[in-house]
N, C-alpha and C positions, 0 to 999 in steps of 0.2 A: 740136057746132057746128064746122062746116072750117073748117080753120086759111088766115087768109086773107095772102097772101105779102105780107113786109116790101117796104116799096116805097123805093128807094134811092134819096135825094136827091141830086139833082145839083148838082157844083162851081159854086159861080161864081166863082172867081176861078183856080181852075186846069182847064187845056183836058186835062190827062194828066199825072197826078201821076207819084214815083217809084214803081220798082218795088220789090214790098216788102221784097227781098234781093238784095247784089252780091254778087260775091266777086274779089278778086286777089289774085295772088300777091307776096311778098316781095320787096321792090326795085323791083315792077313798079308799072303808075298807074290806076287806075281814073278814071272818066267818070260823075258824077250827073247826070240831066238830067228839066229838068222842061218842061213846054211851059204858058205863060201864057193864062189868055182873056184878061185885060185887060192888056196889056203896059207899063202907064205904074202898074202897083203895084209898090212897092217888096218887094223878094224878101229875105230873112234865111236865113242859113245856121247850124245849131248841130250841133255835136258833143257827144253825151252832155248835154247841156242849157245848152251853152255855147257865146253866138255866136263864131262864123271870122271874125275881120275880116284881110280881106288885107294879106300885109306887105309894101315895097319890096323888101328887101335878100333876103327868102327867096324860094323858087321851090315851095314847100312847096306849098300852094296857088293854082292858077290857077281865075278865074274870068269867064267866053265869055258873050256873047250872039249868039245868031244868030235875026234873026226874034224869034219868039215863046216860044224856047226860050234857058232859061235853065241855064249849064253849069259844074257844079265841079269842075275836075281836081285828084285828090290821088295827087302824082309821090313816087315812093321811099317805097313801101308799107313802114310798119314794125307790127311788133305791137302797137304803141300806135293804131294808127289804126282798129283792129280795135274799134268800138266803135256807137253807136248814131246817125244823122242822121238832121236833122229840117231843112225849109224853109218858114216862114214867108211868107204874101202877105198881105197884109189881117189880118181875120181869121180866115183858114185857114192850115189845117197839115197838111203828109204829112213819114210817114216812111217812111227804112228799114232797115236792117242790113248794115254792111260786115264782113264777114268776111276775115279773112289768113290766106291757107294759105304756111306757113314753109318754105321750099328748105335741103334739106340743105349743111350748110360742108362744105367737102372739103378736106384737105390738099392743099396742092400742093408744099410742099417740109418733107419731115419732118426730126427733130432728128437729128442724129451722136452714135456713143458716147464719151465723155473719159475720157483716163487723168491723174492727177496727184498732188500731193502736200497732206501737211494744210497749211492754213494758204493756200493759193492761192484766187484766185478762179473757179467756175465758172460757167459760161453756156450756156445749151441754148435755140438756136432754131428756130423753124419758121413757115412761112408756111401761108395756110388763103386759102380761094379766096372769102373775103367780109369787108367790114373793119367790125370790131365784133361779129366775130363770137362766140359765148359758147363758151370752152374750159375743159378741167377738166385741171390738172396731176396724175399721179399717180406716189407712189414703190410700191414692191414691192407695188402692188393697192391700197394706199392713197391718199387723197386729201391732198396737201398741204396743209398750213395756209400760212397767208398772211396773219394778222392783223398786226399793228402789234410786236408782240413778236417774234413769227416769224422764225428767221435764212431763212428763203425769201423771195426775192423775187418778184412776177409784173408785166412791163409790155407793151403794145401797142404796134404802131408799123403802121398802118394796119393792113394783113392780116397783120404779124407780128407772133409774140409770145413772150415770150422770160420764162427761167427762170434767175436768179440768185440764186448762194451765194459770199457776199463771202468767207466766213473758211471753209475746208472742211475737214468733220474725217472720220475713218476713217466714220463712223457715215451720215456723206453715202454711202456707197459702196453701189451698189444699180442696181437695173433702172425706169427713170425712163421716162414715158409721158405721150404729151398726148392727149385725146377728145374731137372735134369732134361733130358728127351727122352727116355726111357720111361718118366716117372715124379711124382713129388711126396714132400713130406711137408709137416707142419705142425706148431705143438704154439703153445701160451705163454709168453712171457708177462707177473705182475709182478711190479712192482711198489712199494706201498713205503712210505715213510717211519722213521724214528721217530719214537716217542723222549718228546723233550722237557725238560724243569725249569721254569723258569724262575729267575727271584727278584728280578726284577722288570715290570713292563714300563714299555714305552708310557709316559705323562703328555694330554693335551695341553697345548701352551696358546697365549694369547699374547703376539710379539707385536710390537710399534713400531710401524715401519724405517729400514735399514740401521735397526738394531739387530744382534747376533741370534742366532738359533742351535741350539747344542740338544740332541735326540740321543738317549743314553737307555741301555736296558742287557741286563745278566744272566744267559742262560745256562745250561748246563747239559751237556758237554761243553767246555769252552771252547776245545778245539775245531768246535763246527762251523764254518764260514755262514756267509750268507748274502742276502740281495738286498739293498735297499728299494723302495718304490716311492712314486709319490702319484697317487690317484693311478695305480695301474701301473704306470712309466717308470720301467728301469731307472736309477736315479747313477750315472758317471760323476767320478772324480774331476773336479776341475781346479781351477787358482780360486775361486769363491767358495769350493763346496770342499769339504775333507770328510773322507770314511775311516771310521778308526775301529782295529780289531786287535785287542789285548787279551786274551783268557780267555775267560768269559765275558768280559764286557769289549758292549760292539757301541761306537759311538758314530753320531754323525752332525757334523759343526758348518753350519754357515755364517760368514762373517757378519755380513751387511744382508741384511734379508731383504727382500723386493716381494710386489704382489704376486707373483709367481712364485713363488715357494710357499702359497698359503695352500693347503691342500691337504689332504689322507697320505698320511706317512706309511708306510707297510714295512717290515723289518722281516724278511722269510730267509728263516734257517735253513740250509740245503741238505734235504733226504732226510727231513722233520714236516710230519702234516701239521704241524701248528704254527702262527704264523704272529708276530705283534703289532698292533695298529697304536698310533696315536693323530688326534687331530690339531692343527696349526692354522690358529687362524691371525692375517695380518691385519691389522688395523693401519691406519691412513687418516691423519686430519682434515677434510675437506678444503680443495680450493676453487677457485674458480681463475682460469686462462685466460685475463682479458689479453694480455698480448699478443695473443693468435688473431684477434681483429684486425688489426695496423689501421684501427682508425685514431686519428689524431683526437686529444682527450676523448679518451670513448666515448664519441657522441658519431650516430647513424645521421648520415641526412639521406632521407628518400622524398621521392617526390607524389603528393596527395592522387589517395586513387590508386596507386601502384604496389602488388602485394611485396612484404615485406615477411624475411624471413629471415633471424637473425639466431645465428650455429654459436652456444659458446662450450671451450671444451672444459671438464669440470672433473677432476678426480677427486681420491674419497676411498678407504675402506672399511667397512661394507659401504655399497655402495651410498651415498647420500641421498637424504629427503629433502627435494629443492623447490623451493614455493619462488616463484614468483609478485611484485606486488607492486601497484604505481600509487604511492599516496598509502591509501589506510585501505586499499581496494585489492582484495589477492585476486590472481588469475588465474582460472580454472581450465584443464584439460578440459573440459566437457563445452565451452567456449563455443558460438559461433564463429562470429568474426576473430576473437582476439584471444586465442588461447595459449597455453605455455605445455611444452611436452618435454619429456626426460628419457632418452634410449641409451642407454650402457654409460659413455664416458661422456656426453655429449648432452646438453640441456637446449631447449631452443622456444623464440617465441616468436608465433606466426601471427600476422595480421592478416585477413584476408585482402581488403583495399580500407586503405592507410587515409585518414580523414585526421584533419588540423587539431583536434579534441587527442589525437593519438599522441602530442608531442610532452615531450618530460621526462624526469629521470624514475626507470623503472629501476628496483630493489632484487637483486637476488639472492636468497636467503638458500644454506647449506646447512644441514643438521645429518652428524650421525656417530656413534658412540665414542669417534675420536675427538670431537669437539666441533665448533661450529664457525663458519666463514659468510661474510655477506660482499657483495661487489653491487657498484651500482652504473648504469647505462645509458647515457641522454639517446633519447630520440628527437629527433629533429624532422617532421614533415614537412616540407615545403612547401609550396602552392603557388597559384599565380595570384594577386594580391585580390584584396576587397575593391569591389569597384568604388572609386571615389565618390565626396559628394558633389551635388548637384552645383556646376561652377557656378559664379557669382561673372554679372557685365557689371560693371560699376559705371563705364566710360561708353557712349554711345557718339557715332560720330556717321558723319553722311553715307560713307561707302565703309567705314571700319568701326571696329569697337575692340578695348577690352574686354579681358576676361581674366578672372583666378578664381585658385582651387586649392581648396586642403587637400595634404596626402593621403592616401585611404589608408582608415585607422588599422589594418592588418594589412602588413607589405609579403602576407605567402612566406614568412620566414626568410627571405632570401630580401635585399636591398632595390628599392627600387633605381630602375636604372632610365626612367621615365615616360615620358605623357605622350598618348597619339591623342588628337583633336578632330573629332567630327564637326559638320554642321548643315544642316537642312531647310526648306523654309516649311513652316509652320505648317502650312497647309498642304507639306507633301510625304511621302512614306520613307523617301531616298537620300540617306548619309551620304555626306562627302568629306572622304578623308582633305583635311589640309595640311596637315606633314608628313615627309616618308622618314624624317630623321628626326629621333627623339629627342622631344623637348625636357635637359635638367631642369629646367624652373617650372614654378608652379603660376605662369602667369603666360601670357598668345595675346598677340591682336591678330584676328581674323582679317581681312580683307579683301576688296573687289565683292564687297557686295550691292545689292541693287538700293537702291535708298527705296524705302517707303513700303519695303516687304519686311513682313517681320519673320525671323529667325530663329533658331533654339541650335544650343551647340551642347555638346558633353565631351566625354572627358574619359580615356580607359588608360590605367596606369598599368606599365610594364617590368614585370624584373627577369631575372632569367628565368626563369618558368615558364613564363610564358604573359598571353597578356588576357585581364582581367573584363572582369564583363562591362558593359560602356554604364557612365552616371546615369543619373537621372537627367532628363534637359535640363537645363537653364529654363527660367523666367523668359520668355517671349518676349525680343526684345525687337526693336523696326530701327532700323541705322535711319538718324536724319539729319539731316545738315541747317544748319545756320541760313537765314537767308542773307541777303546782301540788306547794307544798311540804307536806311529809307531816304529816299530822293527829295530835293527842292524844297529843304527844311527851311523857311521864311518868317519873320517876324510877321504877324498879323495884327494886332493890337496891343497896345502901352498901356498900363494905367500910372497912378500914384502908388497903386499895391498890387496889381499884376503884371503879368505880360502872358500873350496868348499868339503861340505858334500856330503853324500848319505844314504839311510836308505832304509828300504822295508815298504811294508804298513802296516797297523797294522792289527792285526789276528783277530781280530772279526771290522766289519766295519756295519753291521746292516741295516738296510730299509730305514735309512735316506740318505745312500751312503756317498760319500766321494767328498765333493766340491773340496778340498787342502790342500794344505800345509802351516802353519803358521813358517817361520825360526825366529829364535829371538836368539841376543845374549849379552854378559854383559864382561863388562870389569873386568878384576880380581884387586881388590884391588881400582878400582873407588870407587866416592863418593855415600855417601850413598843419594838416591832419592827415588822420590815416586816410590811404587811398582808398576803400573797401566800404562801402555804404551798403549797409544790407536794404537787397530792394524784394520786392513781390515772388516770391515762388524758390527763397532762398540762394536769389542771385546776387552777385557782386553788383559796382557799377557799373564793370566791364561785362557781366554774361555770361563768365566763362570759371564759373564754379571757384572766386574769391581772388581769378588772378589779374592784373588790373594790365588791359593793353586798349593801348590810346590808337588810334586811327590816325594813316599818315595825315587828313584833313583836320584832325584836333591841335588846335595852337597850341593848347596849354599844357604843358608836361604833368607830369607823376604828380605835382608838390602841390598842385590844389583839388582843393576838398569839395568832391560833387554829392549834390544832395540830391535824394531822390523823391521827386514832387509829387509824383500818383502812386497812391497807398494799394492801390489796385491797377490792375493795366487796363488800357482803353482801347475801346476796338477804333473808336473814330481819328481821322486822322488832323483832328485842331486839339489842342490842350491848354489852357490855362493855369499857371501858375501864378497860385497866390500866396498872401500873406508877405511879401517883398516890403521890406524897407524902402522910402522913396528918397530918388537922391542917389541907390547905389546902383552900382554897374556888374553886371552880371553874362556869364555866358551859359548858353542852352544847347544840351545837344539829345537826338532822340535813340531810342534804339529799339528795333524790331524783336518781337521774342516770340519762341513756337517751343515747344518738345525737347527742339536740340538744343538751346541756351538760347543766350540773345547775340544778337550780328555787331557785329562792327560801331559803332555810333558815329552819326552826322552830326555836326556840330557847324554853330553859325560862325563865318568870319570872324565876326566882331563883335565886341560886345556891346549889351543893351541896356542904355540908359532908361529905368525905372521911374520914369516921369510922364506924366500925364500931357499931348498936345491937343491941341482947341482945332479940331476939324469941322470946319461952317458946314451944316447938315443942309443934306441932298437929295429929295424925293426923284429916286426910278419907276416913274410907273412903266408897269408892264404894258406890251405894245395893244392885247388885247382889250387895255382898259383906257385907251388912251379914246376910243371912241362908244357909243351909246354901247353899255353893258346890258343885255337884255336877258332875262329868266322867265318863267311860265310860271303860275301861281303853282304855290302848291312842293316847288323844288329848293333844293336847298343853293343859298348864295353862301359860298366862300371867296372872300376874296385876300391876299397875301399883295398888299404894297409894299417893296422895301424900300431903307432909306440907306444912308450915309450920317456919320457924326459927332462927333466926341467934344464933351462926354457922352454920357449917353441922351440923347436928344427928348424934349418933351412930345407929348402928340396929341393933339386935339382934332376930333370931328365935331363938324355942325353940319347940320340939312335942313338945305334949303332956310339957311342962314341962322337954325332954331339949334340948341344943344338936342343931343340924339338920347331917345329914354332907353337905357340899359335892358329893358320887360322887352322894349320890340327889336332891338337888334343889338347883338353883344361882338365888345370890341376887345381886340385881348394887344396890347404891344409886347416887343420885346427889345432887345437894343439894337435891330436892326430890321425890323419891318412890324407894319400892323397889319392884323387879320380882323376883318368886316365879317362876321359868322349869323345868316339868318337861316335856322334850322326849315321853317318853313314858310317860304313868300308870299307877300299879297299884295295887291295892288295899290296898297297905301305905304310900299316902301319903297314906291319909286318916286324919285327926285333927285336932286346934285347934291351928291355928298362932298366937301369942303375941308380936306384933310392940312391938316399945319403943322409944322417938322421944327421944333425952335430950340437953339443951343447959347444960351445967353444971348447977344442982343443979334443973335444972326438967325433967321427963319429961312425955310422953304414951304411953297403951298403946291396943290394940287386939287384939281376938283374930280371926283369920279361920278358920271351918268347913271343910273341902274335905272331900269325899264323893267317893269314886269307887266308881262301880257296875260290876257285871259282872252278865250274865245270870243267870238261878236255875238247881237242879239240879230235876232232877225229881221229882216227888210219891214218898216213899218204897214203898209199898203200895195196890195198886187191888184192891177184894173186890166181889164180888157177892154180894148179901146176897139178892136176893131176886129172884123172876119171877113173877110172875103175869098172866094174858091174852097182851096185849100190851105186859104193862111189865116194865121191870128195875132195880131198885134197886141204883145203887152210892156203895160210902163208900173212900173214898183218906186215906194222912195227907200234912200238908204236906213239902213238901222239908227235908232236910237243909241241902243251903248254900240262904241266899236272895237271895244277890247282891250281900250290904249296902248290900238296899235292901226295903223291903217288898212281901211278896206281895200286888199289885192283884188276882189275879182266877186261874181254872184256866181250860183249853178241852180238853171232851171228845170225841173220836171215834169211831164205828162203823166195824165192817166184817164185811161177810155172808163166812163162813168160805171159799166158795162162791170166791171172788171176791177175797177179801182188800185190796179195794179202800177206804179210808178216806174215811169222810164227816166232818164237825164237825157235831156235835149243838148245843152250845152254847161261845157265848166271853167272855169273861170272868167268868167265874160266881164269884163269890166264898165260898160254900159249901164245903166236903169231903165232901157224900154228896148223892144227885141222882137224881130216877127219869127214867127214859128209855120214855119211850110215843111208841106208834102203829110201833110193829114189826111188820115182816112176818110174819102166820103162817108157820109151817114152816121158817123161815130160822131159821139158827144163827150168830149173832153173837158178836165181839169186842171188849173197848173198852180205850182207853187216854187216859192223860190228860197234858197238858202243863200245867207252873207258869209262872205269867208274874209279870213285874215292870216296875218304869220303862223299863227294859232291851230287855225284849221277852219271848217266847217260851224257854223252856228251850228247849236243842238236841236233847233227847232225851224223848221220852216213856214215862210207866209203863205197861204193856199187861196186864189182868187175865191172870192165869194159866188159868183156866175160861172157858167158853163158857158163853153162856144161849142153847137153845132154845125157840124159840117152837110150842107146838104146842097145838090146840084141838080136844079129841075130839069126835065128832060132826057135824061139819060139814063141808062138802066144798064147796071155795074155786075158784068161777068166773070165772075173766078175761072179763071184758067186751073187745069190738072196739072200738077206738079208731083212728079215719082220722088219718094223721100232717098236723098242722097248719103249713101254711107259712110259715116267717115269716123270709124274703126282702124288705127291702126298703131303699128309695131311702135314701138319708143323707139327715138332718133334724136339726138343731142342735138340741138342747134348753135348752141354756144360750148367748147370745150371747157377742162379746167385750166390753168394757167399756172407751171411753174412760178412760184412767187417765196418770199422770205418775210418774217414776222421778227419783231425784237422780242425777247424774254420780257414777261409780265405784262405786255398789253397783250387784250385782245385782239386775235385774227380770224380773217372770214377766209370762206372757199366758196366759189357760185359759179355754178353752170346753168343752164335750159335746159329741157327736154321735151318733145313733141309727140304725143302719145294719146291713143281712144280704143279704149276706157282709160281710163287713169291709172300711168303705173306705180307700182308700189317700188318707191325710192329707197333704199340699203345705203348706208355710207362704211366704207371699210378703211383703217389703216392696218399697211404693210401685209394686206390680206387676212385680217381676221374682222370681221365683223363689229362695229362698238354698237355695245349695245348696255342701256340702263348707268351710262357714265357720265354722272354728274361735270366733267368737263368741259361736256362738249354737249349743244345744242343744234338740234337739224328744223329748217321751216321748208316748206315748200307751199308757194303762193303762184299760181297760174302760170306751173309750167318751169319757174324758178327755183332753184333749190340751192338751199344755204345750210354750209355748216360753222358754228361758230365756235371756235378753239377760246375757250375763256382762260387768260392769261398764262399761255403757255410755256412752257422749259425748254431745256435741249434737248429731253427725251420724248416729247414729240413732235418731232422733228422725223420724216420718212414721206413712205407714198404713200398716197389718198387713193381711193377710188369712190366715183359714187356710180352703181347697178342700180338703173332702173328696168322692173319687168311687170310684166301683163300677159294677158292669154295669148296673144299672138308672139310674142319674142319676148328679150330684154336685148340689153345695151351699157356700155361701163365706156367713161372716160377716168385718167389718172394722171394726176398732177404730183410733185415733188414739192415740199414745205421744208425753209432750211429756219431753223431761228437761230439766230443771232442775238448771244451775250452782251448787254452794253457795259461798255469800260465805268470805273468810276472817273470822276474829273472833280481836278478844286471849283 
């Protein structure tokens, strides 16, 4: 659709409004004008929305009627007028816009430069080519300030305008400038000081500190004020400080001086270059601040190893010379570990790490022209203590023992608070603690340990620090126990002056073993003594290190006095005690002792009367001697007959009813058997020995046989009585000697003449004539014969003097071919070994067979290693048999055997088990 044109309504009540924009210039007047249609409406004029109503007394506004036009002059155009008009008629309205374009101010008479002094008044003016115009005063490119505080003053006086400083000081002196828009000026202001007399200058003082301070000095003019300073610093009035200005004298008083008022006084006269100096210095006596520490009597505890750094604070003016020193030893800033340093108020002394040599009272020494102060300072390092010494067992006992210990001679400065207790066995690497709670005493028994291992303990003491490095060990000690007291303690023989015990050991004996025997005995009815006999190895009579406890088997209480019989302990278990009064009555008891003390004591029922009884003696002969005792020349005869008897009984032999000469056989008695000792036999000490046992008018006898044999001689005569076929009859007589012992048997030999080679026909033949068949035809043989006995074989045999031929006429003797049979073969046991057991200290054998061609070579093994070159053990092998012989062996061998036999074609092993067996003692 076309846009169809706005159609402009026409005015009625204005014939030519304003136009929509004026403009004039500053100063100058512009002319609004409107022209009326209806000239009898009243016309309203506004400014920015605010009516003009006209005023007599101003010219500000003029407002013209001419005709139909209607006129408002606005004379002396200012920046204020610059705004929006509007004219009112009726109800219509036109506006429009005055604009003011601003004319540059020009100087027209710029400022002049001043020279003067401080304290005068300066004035700078200048005139500008419009009045009210807007200027900017400026010093060295800066804008003056001008507020209400302000020592600058600014006033107008129509088109001039002027720049005042009532009071002018150095600091006024400068390049000074005024900027219009038009235009600027600018000229020099200096200003320079009064020259001043003085009569009197400030004096430097040396004051002690919060003593007064009074600064005094006379110049001339007196009426010239001034500034005090101190190092630069304006110095204000205060209630400590007073300024005083009379005439000419200017004074300045402080009451109680402090170290801030030591300093460059300055005294400057205002708008005088000359100025008065004095210097103030305060002195100070040195102290030193321990009570900024808060440690209780100024003693540090630190703990060893830990650095330590101790702040103390220390005044002083001038400042103080502070030495540190422990002893007669100063410490130096220049220090490693332990040096001493000094920053302003503050003195300190650093340990790098603090070691037990650091403790003690250090010195601190202050020097400076006020006098001199010293303060002193414990240190205290702590530490965990010294490890103790090496505890001490005193008390050793089967599964437990004591122990103590001195306290470690350095307890680390701190208290000890007590003992942790290790213990190990000797033989291993591995502590075991035995308390988790600290032991206060210096003493533990250990317990639950193994008897018969030895052990080491020590010892690490604790204080709060912590805990200390472990002892040394102990002495290695083996906890062991007492055995029980010895069994079936029995009186065994009486005399006039002894009496002679026996007992068995006792049944539990332990890991300490059994060193001996303690005899002890007491008189019945003696007086009453100490309980405490010292015995062998520093024992009591009780065992138990001096303290005496009786066995609930001992009758006799505490009040008799045991004496102790063997000066040495006995391993055997009979004892004799002698030297006895006869006649008195006495009781006996024994006691076992090893390592750990002595046991318990056995003591007899009842006691033993000390007198001798008459026992009729009584020959035991042994069961082997009861019939012919036979030996081979050449061995030795021992023989041990006991007897029975008391007293001790007499003993005589005879043989063969003659005394026996001591040169051919030695007799040795004692009180209770005789020994027959022939080192080497012969055949002329056999016969009946005749032994006689007599105890005053009462005897026992006994006869003993001994027989010694020697080999036989040989068969007197060997004949050949006869040959026929293939047989040969022969008859022999028996020997001449026969050994003195009877001929058991003959053994006959052959030998083909041929060859002279001997075979045995037959052995033990007991006959003297004998046919000999299955003889080689045509061979001519020889025979001879050996006589035997218990003994053996004669050494020499009888050889027929003749030969027998074998010869058989008419026949003619064919050898048969015979292939040679092999007989090569593997080793094969025929006989195993045989589990079996052997006692301790005899000897034991091992025998098996073996069946083997070639011959094999026999190995004997225990528990599989080979013996070999061991004097122990002896190996034979005799046709096939083989023997090994264990020469009086122990418990430790005791295992498996084996015996390997091998050869070219195999080998072969059999293995037997050997147990030996310990024999018991017995009474």
């Amino acid at each position: 659709m076309k846009k169809i044109p706005k159609e402009v309504k026409k005015s009625e009540a204005f014939a030519k409004k304003l136009d929509p924009a004026y403009q004039a210039d500053k100063g100058g007047k512009i002319r609004l004008v409107v022209d009326l249609a209806d000239p009898t409406v009243d016309l309203k004029w506004y400014k920015n929305g605010q009516e003009i109503r006209p005023t007599p007394n101003q010219r500000k506004y003029i407002f013209e009627h001419k005709g139909t036009q209607r006129i408002m002059v606005i004379n002396n155009c200012s920046m204020n007028d610059d705004a929006a008009y509007s004219v009112a008629a009726g109800d219509e309205k036109c506006t429009t816009e005055l604009f003011v374009k601003e004319l540059p101010v020009k100087i027209v008479k710029g400022i002049e430069p001043v020279k003067t002094t401080v304290n005068e008044r300066i004035e700078l003016e200048c005139e500008v080519s419009e009045e009210g115009a807007q200027v900017k005063w400026m010093k060295n490119g800066v804008e003056v300030p001008t507020g209400v505080r302000s020592r600058y003053r600014v006033k107008c006086e129509g088109t001039k305008h002027f720049l005042v400083i009532d009071d002018a000081s150095r600091d006024d002196t400068g390049t000074y400038s005024i900027m219009a828009t038009g235009g600027t000026s600018e000229a020099k202001i200096q200003v320079d000081l009064k020259p001043l007399k003085i009569y009197q200058d400030l004096q430097d003082m040396t004051v002690m500190l919060g003593q007064p301070i009074k600064l005094h000095c006379e110049i001339y003019p007196g009426n010239v004020p001034g500034r005090w300073y101190r190092n630069g610093q304006l110095i204000q009035p205060n209630d400590r400080l007073n300024i005083i200005h009379r005439n000419k004298v200017h004074r300045l008083e402080i009451e109680a001086c402090s170290l801030h008022d030591s300093g460059d006084y300055t005294f400057v006269p205002e708008g005088y270059s000359q100025s008065l100096s004095a210097k103030i210095h305060i002195i100070d006596p040195p102290r030193v601040h321990l009570e900024s520490l808060n440690f209780p009597d100024n003693t540090v505890t630190i703990v060893a190893g830990n650095k330590l750094r101790l702040e103390i604070p220390i005044s002083g003016e001038p400042a103080p010379r502070v030495v540190w020193m422990k002893g007669e030893r100063v410490i130096l800033e220049s220090g490693n570990r332990v040096r001493a340093e000094t920053h302003g108020d503050q003195t300190s002394l650093t340990i790098e790490v603090t070691e037990r040599e650091d403790s003690g009272n250090y010195k601190i020494v202050l020097q400076n022209e006020a006098g001199e102060a010293t303060a002193s300072v414990k240190i205290k390092v702590v530490d965990i203590p010294d490890a103790p010494d090496a505890p001490l067992v005193p008390v050793v006992g089967g599964d437990w023992c004591s122990m103590t210990w001195e306290p470690p001679k350095y307890d680390g400065g701190s208290p000890i608070l007590g003992y942790f207790v290790e213990r190990k066995k000797k033989q291993s690497s591995r502590w075991m603690r035995l308390n988790f709670d600290l032991i206060k005493e210096t003493s533990f028994e250990p317990k639950k340990m193994i008897e018969g291992v030895p052990y080491e303990v020590r010892i690490f003491a604790v204080n709060a620090i912590g805990v200390s490095k472990p002892s040394e060990p102990s002495k290695a000690f083996t906890p062991l126990a007492v055995t029980s007291e010895p069994t079936m303690l029995v009186v065994d023989d009486v005399t006039d002056t002894t009496v002679t015990v026996k007992w068995r050991p006792p049944e539990t004996i332990g890991a300490a073993g059994l060193d001996g025997y303690l005899v002890e005995y007491c008189i019945e009815g003696g007086a009453r003594a100490s309980n405490q006999t010292k015995a062998p190895n520093g024992l009591c009579d009780n065992g138990q290190m001096g303290v005496d406890t009786n066995s609930p088997e001992d009758p006799v209480p505490h009040s008799d006095n045991w004496i102790v019989s063997n000066t040495e302990l006995t391993e055997k278990t009979k004892y004799t005690i002698t030297g006895l009064t006869p006649g008195t009555k006495i009781l006996v008891r024994v006691k076992a002792i090893n390592a750990a003390g002595a046991s318990s004591p056995r003591t007899i029922q009842h006691s033993i009367l000390v007198k001798e009884v008459i026992e009729p003696p009584k020959i035991r002969v042994p069961r082997h001697l009861k019939q012919t005792y036979t030996r081979r020349v050449g061995e030795v005869v021992n023989l041990v007959v006991p007897f029975m008897g008391k007293p001790r009984p007499k003993v005589t032999w005879l043989k063969d009813g003659k005394p026996i000469e001591p040169s051919h056989v030695s007799i040795r008695n004692t009180d209770c058997d005789s020994i027959i000792f022939i080192r080497k036999a012969e055949r002329s000490h056999s016969g009946k020995y005749d032994m006689k046992v007599q105890v005053e008018n009462h005897e026992d006898t006994a006869v003993i046989d001994i027989q010694i044999i020697d080999l036989p001689g040989p068969p007197q005569c060997v004949t050949i009585e006869d040959v026929w076929g293939e047989n040969v009859a022969l008859v022999w007589t028996p020997p001449k000697d026969n050994g003195n012992a009877p001929i058991t048997g003959y053994t006959i030999q052959k030998a083909d003449k041929k060859t002279m080679e001997w075979y045995t026909c037959f052995e033990h033949y007991h006959r003297t004539c004998i046919a000999i068949t299955e003889l080689v035809v045509g061979n001519e043989y020889f025979f001879r014969v050996f006589s035997e006995n218990m003994c053996g074989l004669s050494q020499e045999a009888t050889q027929s003097k003749k030969s027998a031929l074998i010869v058989k006429e008419g026949m003619q003797l064919k050898k048969p071919d015979y292939n040679d049979h092999d007989f090569k073969e593997a080793p094969k046991f025929t006989q195993p070994l045989i589990n079996t057991f052997a006692i301790a200290g005899y000897n034991a054998t091992l025998n098996c067979s073996v069946r083997a061609n070639p011959r094999p070579k026999v190995i004997w093994m225990k528990n599989k290693i080979t013996i070999i070159d061991d004097p122990r053990y002896r190996m034979f092998s005799n046709q096939g048999v083989c023997t090994l012989e264990i020469r009086k062996p122990s418990p430790y061998d005791g295992g498996l055997y084996t015996c390997k036999a091998i050869n070219d074609l195999g080998e072969a092993q059999v293995d037997c088990k050997l147990e030996i067996k310990v024999q018991t003692q017995e009474l």
